[in-house]
NUTI-800753 format. One line per field, with one value per residue: x, y, z of N, C-alpha, C in turn. Coordinates in steps of 0.1 Angstrom, whole numbers, m for minus. Each point is the difference from the previous one (the first is absolute). Layout:
N
n.x <- (X | ...) $
n.y <- (Y | ...) $
n.z <- (Z | ...) $
ca.x <- (X | ...) $
ca.y <- (Y | ...) $
ca.z <- (Z | ...) $
c.x <- (X | ...) $
c.y <- (Y | ...) $
c.z <- (Z | ...) $
//
This chain:
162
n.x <- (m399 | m8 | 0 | 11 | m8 | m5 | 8 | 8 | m11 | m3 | 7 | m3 | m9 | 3 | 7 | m10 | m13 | 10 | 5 | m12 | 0 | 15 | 0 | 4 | 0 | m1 | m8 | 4 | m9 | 0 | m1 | 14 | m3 | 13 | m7 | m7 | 12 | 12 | m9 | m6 | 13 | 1 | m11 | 3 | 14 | m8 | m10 | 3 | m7 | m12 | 8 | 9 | m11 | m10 | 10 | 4 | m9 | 5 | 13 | 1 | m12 | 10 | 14 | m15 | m2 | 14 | 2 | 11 | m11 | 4 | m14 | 9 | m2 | m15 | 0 | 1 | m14 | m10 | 7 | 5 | m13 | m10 | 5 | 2 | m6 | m8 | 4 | 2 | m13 | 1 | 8 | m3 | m1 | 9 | 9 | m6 | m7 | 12 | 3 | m5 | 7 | 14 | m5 | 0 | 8 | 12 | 1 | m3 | 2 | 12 | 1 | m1 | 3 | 0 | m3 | 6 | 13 | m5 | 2 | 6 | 12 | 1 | 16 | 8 | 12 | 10 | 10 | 6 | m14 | m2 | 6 | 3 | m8 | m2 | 3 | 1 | m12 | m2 | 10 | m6 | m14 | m4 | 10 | m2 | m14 | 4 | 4 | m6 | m6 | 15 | m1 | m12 | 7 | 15 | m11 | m4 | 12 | 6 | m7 | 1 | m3 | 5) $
n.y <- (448 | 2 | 13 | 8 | m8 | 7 | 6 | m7 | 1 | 17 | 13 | m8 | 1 | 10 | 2 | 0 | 8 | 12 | m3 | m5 | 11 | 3 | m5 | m14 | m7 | m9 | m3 | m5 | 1 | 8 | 18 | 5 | 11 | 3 | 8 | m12 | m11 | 2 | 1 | m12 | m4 | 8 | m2 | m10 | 2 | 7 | m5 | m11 | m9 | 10 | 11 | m7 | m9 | 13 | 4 | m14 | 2 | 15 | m6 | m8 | 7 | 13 | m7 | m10 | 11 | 2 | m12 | 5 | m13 | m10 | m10 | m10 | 8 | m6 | m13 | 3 | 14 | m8 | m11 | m6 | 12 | m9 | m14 | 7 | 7 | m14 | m5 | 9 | 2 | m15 | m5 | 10 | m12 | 7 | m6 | 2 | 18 | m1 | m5 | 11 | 4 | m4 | m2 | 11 | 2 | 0 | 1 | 11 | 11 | m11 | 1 | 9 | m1 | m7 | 5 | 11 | m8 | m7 | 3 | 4 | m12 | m6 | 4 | m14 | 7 | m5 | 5 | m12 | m1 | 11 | m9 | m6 | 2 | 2 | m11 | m3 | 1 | m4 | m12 | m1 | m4 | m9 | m7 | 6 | m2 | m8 | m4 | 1 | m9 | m1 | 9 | 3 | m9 | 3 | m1 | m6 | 3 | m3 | m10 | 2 | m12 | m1) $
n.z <- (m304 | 3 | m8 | 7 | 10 | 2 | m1 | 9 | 6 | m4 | 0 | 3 | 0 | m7 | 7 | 13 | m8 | m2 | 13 | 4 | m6 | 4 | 15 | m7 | 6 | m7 | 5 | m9 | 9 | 7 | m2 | m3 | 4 | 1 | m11 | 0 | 3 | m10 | m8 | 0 | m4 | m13 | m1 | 3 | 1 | m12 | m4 | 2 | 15 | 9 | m7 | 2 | 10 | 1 | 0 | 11 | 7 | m1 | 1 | 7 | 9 | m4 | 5 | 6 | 0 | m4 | 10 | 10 | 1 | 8 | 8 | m5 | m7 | 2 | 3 | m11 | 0 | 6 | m3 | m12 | m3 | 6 | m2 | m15 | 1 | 6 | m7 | m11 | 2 | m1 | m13 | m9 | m7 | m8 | 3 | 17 | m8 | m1 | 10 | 9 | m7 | 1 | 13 | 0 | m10 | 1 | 15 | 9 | m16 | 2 | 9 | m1 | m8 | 8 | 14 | 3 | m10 | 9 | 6 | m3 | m3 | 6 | 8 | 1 | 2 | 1 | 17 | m3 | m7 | 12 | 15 | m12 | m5 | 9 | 5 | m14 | m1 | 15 | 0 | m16 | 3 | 10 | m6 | m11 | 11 | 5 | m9 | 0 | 6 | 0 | m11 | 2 | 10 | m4 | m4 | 8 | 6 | m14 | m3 | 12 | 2 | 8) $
ca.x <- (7 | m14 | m1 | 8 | m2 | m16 | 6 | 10 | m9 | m6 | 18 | 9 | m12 | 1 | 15 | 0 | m7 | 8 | 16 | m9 | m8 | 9 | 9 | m7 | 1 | m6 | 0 | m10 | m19 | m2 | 13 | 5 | m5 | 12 | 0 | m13 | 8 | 4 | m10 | m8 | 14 | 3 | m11 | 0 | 10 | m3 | m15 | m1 | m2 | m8 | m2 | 6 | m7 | m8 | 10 | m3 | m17 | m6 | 3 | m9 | m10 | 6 | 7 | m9 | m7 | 10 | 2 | 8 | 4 | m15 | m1 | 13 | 7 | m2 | 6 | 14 | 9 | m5 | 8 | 14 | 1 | m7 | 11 | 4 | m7 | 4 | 15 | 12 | m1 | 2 | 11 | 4 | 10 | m6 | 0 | m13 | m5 | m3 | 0 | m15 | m8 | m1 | m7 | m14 | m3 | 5 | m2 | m18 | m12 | m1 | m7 | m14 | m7 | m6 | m14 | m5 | m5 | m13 | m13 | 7 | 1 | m5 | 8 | 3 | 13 | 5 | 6 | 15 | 2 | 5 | 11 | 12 | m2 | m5 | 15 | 7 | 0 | 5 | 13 | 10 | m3 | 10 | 10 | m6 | m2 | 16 | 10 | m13 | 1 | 10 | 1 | m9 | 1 | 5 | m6 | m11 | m5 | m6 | m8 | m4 | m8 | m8) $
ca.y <- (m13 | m9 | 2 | m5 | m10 | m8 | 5 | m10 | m10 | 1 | m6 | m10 | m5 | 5 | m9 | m11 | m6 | 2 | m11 | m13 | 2 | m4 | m6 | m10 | m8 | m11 | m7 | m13 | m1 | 11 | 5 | 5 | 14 | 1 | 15 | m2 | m4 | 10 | 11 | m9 | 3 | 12 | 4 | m4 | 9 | 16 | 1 | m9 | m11 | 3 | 7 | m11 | m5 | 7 | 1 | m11 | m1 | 6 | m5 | m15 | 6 | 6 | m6 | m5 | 6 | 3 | m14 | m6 | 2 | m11 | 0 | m1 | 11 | 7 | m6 | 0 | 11 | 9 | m6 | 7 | 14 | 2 | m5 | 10 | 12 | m2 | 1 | 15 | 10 | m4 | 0 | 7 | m7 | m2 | m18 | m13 | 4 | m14 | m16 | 0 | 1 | m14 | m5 | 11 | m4 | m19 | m14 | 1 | 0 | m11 | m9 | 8 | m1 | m13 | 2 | 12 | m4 | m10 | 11 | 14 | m4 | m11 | m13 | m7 | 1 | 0 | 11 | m2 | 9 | 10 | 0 | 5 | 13 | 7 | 1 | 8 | 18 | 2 | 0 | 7 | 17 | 3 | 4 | 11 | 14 | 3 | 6 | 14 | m1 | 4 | 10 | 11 | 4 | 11 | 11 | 1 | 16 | 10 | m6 | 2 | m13 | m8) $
ca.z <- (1 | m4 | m9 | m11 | 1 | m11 | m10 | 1 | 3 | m15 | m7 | 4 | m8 | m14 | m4 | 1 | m10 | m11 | 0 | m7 | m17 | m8 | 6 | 3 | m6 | 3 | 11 | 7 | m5 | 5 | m3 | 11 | 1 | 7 | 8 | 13 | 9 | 0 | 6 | 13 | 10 | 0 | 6 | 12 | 2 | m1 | 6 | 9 | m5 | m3 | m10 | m9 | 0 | m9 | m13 | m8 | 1 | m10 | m15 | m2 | m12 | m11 | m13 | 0 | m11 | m12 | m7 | 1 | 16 | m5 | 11 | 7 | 0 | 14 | 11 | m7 | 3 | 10 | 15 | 4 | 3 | 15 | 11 | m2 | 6 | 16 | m1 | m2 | 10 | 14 | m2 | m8 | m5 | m13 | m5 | 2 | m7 | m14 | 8 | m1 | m15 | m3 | 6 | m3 | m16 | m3 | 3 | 5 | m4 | m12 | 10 | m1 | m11 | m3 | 4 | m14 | m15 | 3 | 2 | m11 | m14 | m2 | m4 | 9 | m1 | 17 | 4 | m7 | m18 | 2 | 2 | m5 | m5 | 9 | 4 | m10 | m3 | 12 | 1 | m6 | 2 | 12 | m4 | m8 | 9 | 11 | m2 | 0 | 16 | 6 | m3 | 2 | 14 | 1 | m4 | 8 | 3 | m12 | m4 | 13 | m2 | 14) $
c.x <- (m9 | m1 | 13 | 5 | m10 | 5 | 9 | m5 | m10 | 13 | 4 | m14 | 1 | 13 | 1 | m12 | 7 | 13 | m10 | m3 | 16 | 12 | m7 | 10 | m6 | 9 | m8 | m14 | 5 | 13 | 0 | 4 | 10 | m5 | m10 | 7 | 6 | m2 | m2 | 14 | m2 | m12 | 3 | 7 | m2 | m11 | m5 | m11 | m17 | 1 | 5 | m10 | m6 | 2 | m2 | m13 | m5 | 8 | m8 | m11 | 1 | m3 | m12 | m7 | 3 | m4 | 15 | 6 | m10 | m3 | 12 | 5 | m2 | 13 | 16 | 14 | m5 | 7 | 10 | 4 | 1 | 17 | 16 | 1 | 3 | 12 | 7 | m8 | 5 | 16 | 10 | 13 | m10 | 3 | m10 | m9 | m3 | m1 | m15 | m9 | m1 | m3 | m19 | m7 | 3 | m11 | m14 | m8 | 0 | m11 | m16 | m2 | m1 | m18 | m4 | m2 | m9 | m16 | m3 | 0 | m8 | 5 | 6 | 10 | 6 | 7 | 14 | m3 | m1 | 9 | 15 | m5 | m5 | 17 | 10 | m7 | 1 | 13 | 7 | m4 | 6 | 12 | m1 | m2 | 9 | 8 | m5 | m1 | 8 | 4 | m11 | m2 | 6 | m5 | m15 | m2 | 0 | m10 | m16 | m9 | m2 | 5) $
c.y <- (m11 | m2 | m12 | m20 | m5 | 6 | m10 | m17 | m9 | m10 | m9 | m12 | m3 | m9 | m17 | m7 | 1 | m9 | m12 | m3 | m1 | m8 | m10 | m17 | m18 | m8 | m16 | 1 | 15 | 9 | 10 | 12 | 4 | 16 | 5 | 1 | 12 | 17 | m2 | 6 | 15 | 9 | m5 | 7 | 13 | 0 | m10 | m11 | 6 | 2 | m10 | m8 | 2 | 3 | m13 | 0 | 7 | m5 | m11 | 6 | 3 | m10 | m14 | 8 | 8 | m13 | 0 | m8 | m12 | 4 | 0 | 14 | 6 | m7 | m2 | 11 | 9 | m10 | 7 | 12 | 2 | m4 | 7 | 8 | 1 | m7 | 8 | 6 | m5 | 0 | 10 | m2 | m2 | m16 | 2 | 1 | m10 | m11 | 2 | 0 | m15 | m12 | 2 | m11 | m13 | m8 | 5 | 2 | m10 | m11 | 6 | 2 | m18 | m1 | 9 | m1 | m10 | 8 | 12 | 0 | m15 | m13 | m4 | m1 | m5 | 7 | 0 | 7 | 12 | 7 | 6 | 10 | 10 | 5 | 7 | 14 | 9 | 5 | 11 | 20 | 7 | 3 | 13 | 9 | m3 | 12 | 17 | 9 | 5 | 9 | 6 | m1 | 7 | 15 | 4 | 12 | 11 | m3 | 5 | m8 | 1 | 19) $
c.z <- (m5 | m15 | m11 | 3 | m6 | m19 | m8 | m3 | m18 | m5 | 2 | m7 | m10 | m3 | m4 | m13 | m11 | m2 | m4 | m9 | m5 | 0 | 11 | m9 | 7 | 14 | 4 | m6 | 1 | m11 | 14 | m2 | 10 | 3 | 11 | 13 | 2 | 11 | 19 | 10 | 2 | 11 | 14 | 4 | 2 | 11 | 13 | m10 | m4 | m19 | m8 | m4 | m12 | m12 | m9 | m3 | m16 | m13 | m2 | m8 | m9 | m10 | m3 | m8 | m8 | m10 | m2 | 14 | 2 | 22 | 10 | 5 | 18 | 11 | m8 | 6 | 17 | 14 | m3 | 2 | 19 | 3 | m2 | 8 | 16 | 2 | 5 | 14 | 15 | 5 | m5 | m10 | m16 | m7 | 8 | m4 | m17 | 4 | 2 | m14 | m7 | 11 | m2 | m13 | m4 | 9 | 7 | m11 | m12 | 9 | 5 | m17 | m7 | 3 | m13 | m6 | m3 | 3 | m12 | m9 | m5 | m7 | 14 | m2 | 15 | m5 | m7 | m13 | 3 | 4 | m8 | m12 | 9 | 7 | m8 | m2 | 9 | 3 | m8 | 2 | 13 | m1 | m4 | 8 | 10 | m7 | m10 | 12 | 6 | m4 | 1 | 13 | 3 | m7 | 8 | 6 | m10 | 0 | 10 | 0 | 16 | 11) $
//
């Protein structure tokens, strides 16, 4: 069991450096990476908020040293993975699962990457020039793994995930 979650976990990595490198479009200062989110629902749902998390954790690196992926990438895709995550597990509702993605991403880690990108990056952005691109690649991926989401739930026990 172990095995084919940490199996899943790779996979879903991989998807997520490879949906980066081709599926993306501009957002504001920032672009928006809808297959990050994406993924963020889906994982939540399959795996919970621990693996989801991680998942966001090891793309951020990935794709930071692919070079397709700037610092953002950390607090861009690892809230909306966590609140995702405790979301669906508290609830078991795949919309809250994307309400948590897009609360997660849009509005906590647009507001924790103002300190960040000050310390990190070494600009002084406030929180409104992250806000709506953060909110748009959020929203639209959520969308995306919702409805992903709802069909590989019904496959969970092929699947034998939990």
């Amino acid at each position: 069991m172990k095995t084919r979650k940490m199996m899943l976990i790779a996979m879903f990595v991989a998807l997520c450096v490879a949906g980066s490198a081709f599926v993306s479009f501009p957002a504001g200062i920032a672009r928006a990476y809808p297959i990050q989110h994406a993924i963020n629902v889906i994982a939540a749902v399959l795996l919970g908020p621990g693996p989801a998390l991680l998942i966001a954790f090891l793309t951020a690196i990935a794709r930071i040293l692919t070079g397709t992926g700037s610092l953002l990438a950390f607090p861009g895709g690892m809230f909306g993975a966590l609140v995702a995550g405790l979301l669906y597990a508290k609830f078991g509702k795949i919309w809250l699962a994307a309400i948590g993605e897009i609360i997660g991403t849009g509005i906590i880690a647009s507001f924790v990457a103002v300190p960040y990108a000050h310390i990190l990056m070494g600009t002084d952005l406030a929180a409104f020039f992250f806000l709506p691109p953060f909110l748009v690649s959020s929203l639209s991926g959520a969308l995306l793994g919702a409805v992903i989401a709802r069909k590989l739930e019904k496959e969970k026990r092929i699947l034998q995930i939990h």
